[in-house]
N, C-alpha and C positions, 0 to 999 in steps of 0.2 A: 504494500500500500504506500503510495506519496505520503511525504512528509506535507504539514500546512507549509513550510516553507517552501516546498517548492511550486506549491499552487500560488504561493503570494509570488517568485519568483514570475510569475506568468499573469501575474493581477488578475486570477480566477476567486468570481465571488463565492460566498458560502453555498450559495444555493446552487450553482455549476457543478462546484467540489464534490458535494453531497450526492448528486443526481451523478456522478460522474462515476464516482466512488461504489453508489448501486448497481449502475450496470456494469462495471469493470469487472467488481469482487464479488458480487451476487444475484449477478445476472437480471437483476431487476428491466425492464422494459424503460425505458429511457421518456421526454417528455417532448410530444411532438415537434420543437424546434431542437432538442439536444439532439436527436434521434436522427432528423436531416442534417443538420451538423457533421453528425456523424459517417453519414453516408455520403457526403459531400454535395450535398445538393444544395447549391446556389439560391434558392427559393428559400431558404432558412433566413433569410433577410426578410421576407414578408410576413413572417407570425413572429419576428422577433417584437418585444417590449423595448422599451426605454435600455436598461441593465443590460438583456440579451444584447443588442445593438454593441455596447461599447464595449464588450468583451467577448466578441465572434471572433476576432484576429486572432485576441489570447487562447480563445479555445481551440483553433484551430491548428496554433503553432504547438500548443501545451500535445496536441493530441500526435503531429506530425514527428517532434522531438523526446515526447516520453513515452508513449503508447506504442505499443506493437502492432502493426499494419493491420495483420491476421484477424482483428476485432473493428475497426472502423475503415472507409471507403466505398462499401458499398450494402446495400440491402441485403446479397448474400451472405457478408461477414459478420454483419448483425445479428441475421438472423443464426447462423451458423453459432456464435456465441452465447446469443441467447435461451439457446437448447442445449446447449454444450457445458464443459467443465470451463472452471471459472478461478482465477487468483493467479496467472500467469501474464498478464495482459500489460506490463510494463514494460517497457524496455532496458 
């Protein structure tokens, strides 16, 4: 699991971290903007809120730089993890 330091390392809010932390370590289903986020899909800019908005970059680089590919990029890898074994998913 990240340390908070290195989410703050990336100015990922609580509420990212948390949500981020659910589907990484416990496969949790992710939150209709994390989830395209995730997948890479560009239209995560339109259900983004205010928050979402100013820390899409960060999540985006946090995920490119600490996260293992194998789990975010696309709908298949999603989903693949999300039925799948879970707590490997860092880099």
């Amino acid at each position: 699991m990240q340390s908070q330091q290195e989410y703050n390392r990336y100015t990922i809010p609580d509420r990212f971290r948390e949500e981020l932390e659910g589907y990484l370590y416990r496969g949790e289903p992710p939150s209709s903007f994390l989830s395209m986020v995730l997948q890479g899909d560009i239209r995560a800019v339109l259900v983004a809120d205010m928050l979402a908005m100013s820390c899409i970059v960060n999540l985006v680089r946090y995920l490119d730089n600490e996260v293992s590919s194998s789990v975010w990029g696309s709908p298949d890898k999603i989903e693949k993890h999300l039925t799948g074994a879970h707590g490997q998913e860092t880099k």
